[in-house]
Legacy VTK file of the C-alpha trace (Angstrom):
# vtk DataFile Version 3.0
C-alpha trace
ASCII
DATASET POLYDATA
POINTS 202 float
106.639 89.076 96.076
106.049 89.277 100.107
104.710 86.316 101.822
102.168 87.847 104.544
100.583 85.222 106.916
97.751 86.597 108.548
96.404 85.735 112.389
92.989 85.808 113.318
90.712 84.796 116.375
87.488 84.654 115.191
85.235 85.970 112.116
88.047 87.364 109.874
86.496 90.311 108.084
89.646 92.008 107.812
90.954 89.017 106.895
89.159 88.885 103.653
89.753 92.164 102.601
93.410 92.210 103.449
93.761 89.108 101.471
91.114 89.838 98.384
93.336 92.631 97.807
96.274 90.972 97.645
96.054 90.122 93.528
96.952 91.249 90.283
100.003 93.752 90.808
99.524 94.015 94.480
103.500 93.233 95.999
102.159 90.675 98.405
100.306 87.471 98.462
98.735 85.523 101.435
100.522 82.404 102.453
98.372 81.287 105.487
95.733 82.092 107.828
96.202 80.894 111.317
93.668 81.300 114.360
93.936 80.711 118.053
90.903 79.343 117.953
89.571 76.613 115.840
86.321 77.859 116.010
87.218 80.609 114.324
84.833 81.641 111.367
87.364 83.124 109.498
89.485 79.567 108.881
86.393 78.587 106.754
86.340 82.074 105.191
90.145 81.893 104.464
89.519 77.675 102.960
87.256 79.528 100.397
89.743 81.413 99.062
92.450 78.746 98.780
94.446 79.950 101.780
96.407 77.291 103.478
95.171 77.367 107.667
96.597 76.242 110.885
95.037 76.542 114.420
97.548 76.605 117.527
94.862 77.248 120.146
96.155 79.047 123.165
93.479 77.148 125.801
95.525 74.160 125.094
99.262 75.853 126.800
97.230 76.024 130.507
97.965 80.187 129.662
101.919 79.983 129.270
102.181 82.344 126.972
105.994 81.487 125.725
104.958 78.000 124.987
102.107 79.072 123.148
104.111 81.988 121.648
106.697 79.178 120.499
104.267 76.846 118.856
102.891 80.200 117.245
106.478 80.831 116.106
107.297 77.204 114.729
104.249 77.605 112.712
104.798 80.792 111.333
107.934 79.429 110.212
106.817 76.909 108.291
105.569 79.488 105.531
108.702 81.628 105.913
106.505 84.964 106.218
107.977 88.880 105.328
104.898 90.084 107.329
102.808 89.007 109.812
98.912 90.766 110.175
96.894 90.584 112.948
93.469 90.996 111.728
91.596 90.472 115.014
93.920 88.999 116.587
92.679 88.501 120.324
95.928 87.390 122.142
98.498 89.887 123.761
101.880 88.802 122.346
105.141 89.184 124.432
107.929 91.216 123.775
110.413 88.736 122.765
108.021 87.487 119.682
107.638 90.475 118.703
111.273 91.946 118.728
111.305 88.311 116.748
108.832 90.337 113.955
109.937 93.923 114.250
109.699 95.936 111.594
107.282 93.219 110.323
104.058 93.077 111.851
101.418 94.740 111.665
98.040 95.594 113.712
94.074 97.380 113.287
93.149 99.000 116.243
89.632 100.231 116.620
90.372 103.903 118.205
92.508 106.880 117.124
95.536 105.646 118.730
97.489 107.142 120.915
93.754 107.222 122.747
92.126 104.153 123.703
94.813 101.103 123.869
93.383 97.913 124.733
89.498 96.876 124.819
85.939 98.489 125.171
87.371 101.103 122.497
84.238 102.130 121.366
82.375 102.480 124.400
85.488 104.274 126.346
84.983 107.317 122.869
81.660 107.819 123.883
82.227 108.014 127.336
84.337 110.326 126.599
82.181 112.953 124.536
84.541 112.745 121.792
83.289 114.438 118.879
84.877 111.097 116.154
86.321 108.153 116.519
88.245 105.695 114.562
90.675 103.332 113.750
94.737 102.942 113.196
96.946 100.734 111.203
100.374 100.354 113.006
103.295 98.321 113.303
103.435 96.070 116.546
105.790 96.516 119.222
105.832 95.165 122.913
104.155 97.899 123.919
99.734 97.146 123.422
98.318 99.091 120.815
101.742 101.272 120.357
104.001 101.288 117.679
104.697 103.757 114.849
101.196 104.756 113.209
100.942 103.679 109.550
97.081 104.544 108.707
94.338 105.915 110.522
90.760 106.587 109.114
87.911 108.629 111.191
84.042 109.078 112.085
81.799 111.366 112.788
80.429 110.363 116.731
76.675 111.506 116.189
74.426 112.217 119.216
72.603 109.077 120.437
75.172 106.468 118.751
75.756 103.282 121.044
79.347 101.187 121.063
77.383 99.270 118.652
76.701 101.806 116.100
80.485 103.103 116.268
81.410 99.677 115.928
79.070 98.649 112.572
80.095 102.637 110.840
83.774 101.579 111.540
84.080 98.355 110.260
84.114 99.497 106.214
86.697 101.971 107.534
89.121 99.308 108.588
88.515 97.434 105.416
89.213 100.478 103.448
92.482 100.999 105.604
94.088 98.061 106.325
94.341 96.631 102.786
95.765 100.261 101.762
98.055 100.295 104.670
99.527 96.853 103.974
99.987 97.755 100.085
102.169 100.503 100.469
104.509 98.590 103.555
104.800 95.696 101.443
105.656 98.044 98.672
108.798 99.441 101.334
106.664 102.691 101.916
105.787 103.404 105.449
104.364 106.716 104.746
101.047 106.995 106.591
98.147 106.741 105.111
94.956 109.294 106.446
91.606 108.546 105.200
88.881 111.246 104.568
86.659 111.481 107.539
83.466 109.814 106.782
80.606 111.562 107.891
77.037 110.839 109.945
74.886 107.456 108.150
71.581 108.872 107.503
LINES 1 203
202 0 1 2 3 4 5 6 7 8 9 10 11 12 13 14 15 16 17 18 19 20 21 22 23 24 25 26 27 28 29 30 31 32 33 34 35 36 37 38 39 40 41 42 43 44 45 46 47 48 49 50 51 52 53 54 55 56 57 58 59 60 61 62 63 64 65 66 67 68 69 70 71 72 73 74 75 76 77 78 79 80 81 82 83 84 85 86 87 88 89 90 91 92 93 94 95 96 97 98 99 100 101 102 103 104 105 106 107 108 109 110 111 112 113 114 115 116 117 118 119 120 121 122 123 124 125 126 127 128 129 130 131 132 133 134 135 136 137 138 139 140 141 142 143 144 145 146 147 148 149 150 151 152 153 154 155 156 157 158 159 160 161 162 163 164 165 166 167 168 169 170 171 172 173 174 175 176 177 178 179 180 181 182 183 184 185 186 187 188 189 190 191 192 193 194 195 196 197 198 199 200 201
């Protein structure tokens, strides 16, 4: 059975639905939840469902990010993780934590990567005129938002939609893909997974 420990930053949808699906004859089980913030909503979300938390809260390393990163680290450690999901995740790691995790750790991205790395993802599609947008499951690397793909799911762009719309009509997407996603790479399959597209809300 894997040990995944999951890292948030603040309301932890995917969260939930990475670790609600994590039962019955699914390979992997949630060990902890751990936020840089500890006002994140999603530490009460992931109390609720019997998840051990723990907060290392970047504000508190004056931003030096390898003695945050090594807190992060010793804490991770204590619950001996196979893999590591960011799930919201709002803190750029550095390349020596994650050459610590390769092969292990995984991201959701809201954007059809290779397009769109970094922030404003849905507003930047729009901009744009792309016809759909999206989200992608991959593995993390030092490189933002790169990495070997391991999932992507799409949407229709309709005419008048606002970041805001993209964002709400995207969200069940990610839900869909990440739990799917982390399924089969916990299974040892890292075979992509593509959703069907899903069409225009009425």
């Amino acid at each position: 059975m894997k040990r995944v420990a999951i890292l948030i930053s603040g309301g932890g949808s995917n969260m939930v639905k990475l670790a609600e699906s994590m039962t019955t004859d699914h390979p992997a089980r949630p060990v902890v939840v751990i936020a840089n913030d500890p006002n994140a909503g999603g530490l009460a979300k992931a109390a609720d469902l019997g998840i051990p938390t723990a907060v290392v809260d970047h504000r508190e390393f004056n931003k030096d990010r390898n003695a945050f990163e090594a807190v992060l680290h010793a804490t991770l450690e204590e619950y001996q993780p196979d893999i590591i999901c960011l799930a919201g995740f709002m803190r750029i790691l550095t390349g020596g934590f994650t050459a610590h995790y390769a092969g292990r750790m995984l991201n959701i991205h809201p954007s059809l990567l290779p397009k769109y790395k970094g922030l404003h993802t849905h507003a930047r599609a729009l901009e744009a005129g792309d016809a759909e947008h999206g989200c992608t499951v991959h593995e993390v690397t030092a490189d933002l938002d790169d990495g070997p793909v391991l999932g992507q799911a799409r949407i229709a762009i309709q005419r008048g939609d606002t970041p805001d719309d993209l964002a709400a009509r995207l969200l069940p997407m990610e839900h869909q893909l990440y739990p799917a996603v982390l399924r089969r790479f916990a299974a040892g399959d890292r075979t992509p997974i593509f959703l069907p597209k899903a069409g225009a809300m009425p």
